[in-house]
MARGU-332292 format. One record per atom (N, C-alpha, C): residue in one letter; atom name; x negated, y negated, z. Coordinates in pm, 1 decimal, always signed. Layout:
// MARGU-332292
{resn=A; name=CA; u=X; v=Y; w=Z}
...
END
This chain:
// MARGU-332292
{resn=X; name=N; u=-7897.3; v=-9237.1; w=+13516.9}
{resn=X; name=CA; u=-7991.4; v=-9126.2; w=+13505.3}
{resn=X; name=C; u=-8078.7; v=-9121.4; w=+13630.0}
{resn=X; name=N; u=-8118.4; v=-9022.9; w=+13680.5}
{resn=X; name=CA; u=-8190.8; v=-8979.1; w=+13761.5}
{resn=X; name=C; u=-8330.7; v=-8969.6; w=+13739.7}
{resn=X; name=N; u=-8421.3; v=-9015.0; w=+13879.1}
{resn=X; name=CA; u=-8581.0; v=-9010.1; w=+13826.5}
{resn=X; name=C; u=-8580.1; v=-8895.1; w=+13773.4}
{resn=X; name=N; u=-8530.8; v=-8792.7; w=+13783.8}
{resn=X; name=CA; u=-8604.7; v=-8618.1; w=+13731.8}
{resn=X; name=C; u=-8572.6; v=-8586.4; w=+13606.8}
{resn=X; name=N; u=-8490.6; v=-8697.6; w=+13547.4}
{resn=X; name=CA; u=-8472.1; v=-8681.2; w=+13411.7}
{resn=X; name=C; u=-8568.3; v=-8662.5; w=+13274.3}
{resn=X; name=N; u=-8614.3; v=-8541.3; w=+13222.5}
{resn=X; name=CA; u=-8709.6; v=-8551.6; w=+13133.2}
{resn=X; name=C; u=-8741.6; v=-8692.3; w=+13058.5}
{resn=X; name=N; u=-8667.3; v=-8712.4; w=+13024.7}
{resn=X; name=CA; u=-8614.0; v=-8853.6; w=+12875.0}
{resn=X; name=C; u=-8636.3; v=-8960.2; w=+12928.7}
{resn=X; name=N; u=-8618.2; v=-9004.6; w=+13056.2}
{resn=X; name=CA; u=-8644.1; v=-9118.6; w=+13126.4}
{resn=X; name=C; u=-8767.5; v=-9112.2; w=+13176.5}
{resn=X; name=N; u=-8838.3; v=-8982.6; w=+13222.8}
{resn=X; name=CA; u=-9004.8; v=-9000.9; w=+13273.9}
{resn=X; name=C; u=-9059.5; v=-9009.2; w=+13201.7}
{resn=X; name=N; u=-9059.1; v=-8991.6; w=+13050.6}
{resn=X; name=CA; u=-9110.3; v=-9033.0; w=+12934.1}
{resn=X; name=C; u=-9130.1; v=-9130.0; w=+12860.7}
{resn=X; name=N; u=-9017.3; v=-9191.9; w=+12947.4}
{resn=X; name=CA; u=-8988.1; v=-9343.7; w=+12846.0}
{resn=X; name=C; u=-9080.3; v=-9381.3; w=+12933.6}
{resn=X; name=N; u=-9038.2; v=-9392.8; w=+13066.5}
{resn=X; name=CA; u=-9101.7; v=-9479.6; w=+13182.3}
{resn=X; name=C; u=-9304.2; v=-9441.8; w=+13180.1}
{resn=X; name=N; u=-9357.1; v=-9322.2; w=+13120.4}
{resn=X; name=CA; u=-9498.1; v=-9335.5; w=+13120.8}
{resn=X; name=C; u=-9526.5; v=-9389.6; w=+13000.8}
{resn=X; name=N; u=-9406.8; v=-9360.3; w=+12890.4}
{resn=X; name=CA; u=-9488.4; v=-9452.2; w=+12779.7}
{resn=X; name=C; u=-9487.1; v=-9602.7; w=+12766.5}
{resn=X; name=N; u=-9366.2; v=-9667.6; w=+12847.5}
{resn=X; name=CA; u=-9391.2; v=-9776.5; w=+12902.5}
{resn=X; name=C; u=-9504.8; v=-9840.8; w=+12957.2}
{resn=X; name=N; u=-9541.5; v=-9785.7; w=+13063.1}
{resn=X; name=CA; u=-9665.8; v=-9825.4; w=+13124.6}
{resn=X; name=C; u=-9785.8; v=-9775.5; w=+13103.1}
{resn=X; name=N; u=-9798.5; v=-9665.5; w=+12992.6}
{resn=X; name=CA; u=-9912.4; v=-9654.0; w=+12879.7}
{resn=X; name=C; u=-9944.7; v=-9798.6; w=+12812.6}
{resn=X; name=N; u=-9822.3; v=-9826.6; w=+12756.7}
{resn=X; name=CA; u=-9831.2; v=-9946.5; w=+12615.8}
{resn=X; name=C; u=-9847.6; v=-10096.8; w=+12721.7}
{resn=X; name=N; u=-9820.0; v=-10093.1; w=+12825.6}
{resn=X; name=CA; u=-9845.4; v=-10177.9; w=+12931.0}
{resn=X; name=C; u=-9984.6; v=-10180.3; w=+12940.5}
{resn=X; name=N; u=-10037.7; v=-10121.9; w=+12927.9}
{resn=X; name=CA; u=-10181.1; v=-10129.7; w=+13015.4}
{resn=X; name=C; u=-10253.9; v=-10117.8; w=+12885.6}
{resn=X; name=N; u=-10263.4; v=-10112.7; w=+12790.2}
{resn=X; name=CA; u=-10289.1; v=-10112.7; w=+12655.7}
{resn=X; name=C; u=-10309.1; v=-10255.1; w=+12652.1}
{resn=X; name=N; u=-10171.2; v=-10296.1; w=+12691.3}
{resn=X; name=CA; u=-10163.7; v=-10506.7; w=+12621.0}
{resn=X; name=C; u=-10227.0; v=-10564.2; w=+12728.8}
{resn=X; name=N; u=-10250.7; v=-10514.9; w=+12818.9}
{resn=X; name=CA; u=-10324.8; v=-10588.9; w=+12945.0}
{resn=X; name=C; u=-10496.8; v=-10582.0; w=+12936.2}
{resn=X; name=N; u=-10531.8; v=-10473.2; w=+12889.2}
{resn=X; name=CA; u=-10642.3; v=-10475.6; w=+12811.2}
{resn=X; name=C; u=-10699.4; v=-10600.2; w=+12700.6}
{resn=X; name=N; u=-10635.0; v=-10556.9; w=+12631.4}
{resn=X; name=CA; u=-10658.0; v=-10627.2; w=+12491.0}
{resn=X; name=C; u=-10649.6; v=-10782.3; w=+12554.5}
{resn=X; name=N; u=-10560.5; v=-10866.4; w=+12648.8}
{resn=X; name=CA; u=-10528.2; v=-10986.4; w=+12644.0}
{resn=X; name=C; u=-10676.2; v=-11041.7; w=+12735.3}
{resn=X; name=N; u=-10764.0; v=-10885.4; w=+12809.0}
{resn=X; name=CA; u=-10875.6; v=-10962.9; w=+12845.1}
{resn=X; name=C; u=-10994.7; v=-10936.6; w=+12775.4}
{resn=X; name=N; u=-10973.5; v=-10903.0; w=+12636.4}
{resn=X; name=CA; u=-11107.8; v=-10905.7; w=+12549.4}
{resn=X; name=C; u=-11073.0; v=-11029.7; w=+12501.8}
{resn=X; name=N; u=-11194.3; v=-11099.2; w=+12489.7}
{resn=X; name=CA; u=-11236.9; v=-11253.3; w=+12457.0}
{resn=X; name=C; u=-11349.6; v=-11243.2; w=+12343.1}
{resn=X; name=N; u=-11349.1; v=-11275.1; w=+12252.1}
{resn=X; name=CA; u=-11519.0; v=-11286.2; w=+12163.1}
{resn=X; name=C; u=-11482.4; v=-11441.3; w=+12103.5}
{resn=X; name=N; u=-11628.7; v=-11520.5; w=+12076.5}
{resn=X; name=CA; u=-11617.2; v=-11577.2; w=+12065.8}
{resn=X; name=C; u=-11684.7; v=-11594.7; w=+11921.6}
{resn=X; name=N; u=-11641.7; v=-11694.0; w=+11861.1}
{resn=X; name=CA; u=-11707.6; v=-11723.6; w=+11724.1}
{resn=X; name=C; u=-11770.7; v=-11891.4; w=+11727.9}
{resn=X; name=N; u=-11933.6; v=-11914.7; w=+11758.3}
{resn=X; name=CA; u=-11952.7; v=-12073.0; w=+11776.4}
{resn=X; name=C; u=-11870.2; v=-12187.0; w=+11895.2}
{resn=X; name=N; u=-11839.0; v=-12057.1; w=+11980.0}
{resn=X; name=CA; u=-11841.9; v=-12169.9; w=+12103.6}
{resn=X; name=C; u=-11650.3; v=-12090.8; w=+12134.3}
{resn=X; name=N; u=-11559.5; v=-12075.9; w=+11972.9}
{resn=X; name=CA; u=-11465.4; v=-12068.2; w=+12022.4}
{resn=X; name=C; u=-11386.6; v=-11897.8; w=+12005.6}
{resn=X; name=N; u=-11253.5; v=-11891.1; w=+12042.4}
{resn=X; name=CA; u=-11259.5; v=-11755.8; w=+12041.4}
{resn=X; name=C; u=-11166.4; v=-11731.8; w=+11937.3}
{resn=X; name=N; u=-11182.7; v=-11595.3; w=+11884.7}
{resn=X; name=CA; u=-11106.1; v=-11564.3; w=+11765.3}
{resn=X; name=C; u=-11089.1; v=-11406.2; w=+11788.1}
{resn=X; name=N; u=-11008.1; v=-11377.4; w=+11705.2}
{resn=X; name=CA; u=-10920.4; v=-11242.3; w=+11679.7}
{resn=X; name=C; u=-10996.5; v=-11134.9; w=+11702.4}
{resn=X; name=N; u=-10988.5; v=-11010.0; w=+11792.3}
{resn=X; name=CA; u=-11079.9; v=-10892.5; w=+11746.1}
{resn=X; name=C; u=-11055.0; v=-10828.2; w=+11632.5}
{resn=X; name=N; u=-11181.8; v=-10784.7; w=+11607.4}
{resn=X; name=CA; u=-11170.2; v=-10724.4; w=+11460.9}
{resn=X; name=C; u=-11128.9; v=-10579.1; w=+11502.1}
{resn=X; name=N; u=-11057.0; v=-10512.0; w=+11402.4}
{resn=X; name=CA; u=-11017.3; v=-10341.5; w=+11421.7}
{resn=X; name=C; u=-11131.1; v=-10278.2; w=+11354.8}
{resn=X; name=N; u=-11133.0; v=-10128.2; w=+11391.2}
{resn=X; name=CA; u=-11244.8; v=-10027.8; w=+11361.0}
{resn=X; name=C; u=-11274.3; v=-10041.1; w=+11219.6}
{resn=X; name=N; u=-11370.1; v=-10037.5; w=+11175.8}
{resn=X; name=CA; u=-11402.1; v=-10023.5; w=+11013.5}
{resn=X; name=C; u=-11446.1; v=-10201.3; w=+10986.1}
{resn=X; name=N; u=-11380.8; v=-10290.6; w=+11033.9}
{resn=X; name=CA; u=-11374.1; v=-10447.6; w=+10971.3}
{resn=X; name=C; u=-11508.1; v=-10499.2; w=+10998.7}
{resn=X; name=N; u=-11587.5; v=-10537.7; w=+10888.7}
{resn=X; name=CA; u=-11701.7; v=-10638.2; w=+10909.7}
{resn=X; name=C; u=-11649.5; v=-10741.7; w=+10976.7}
{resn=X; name=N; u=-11785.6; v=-10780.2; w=+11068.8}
{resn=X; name=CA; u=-11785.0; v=-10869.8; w=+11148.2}
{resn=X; name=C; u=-11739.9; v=-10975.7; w=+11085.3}
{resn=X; name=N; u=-11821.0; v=-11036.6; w=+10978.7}
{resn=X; name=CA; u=-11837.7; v=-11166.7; w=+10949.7}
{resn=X; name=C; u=-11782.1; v=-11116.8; w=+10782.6}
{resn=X; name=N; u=-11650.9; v=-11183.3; w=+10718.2}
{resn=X; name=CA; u=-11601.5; v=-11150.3; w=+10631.3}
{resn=X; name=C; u=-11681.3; v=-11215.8; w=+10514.9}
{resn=X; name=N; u=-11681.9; v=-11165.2; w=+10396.3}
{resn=X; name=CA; u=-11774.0; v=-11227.7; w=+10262.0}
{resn=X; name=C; u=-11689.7; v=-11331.4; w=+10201.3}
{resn=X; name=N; u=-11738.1; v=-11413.3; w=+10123.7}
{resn=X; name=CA; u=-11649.8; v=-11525.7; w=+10060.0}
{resn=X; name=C; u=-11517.2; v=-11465.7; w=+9969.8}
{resn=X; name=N; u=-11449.3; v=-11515.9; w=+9936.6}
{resn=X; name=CA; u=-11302.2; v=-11420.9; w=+9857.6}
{resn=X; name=C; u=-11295.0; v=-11541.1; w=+9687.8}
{resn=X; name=N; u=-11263.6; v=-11474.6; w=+9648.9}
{resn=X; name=CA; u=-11248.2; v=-11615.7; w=+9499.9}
{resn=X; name=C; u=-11242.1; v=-11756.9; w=+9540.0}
{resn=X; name=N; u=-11285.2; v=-11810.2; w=+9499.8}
{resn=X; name=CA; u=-11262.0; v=-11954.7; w=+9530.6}
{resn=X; name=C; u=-11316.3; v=-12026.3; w=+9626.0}
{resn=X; name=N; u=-11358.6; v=-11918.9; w=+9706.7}
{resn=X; name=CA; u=-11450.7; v=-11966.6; w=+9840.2}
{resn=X; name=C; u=-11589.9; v=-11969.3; w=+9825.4}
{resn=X; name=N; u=-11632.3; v=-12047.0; w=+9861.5}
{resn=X; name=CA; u=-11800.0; v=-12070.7; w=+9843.7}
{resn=X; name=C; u=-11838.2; v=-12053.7; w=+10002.2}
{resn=X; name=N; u=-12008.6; v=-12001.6; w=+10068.0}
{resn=X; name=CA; u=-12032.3; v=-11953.1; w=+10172.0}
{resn=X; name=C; u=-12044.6; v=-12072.2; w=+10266.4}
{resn=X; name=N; u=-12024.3; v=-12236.8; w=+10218.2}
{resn=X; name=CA; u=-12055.5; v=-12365.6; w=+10345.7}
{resn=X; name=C; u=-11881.8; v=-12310.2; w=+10363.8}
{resn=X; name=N; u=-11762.5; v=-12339.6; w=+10289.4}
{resn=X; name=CA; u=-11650.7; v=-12319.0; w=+10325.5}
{resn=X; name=C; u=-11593.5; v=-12192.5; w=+10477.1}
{resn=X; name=N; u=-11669.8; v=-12163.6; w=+10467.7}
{resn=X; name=CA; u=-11629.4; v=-12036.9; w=+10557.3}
{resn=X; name=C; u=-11687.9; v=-12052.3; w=+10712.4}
{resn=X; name=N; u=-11797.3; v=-12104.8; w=+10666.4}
{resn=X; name=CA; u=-11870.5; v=-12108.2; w=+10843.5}
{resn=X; name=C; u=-11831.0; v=-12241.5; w=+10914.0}
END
């Protein structure tokens, strides 16, 4: 296929859309008490509440 190919300049920007997406994300860092942990997605409390069985020393 040829660069002028619709189907292939498409693939090739959404490639390096989703590229630069993961290159992002791999330099957000947060830390939780010194170490680092997962970002949270839109909507997610920060700091999650206890779940059955869990008491609040268990968690921190």
């Amino acid at each position: 296929m040829g660069e002028d190919n619709i189907r292939l300049a498409g693939r090739l920007a959404e490639t390096s859309a989703l590229t630069k997406v993961l290159v992002a994300l791999d330099q957000i860092v947060v830390h939780d008490n010194g170490r680092p942990r997962a970002v949270r997605g839109a909507g997610a409390t920060d700091r999650p509440g206890p779940t059955l069985g869990q008491s609040k020393e268990s968690i921190s």
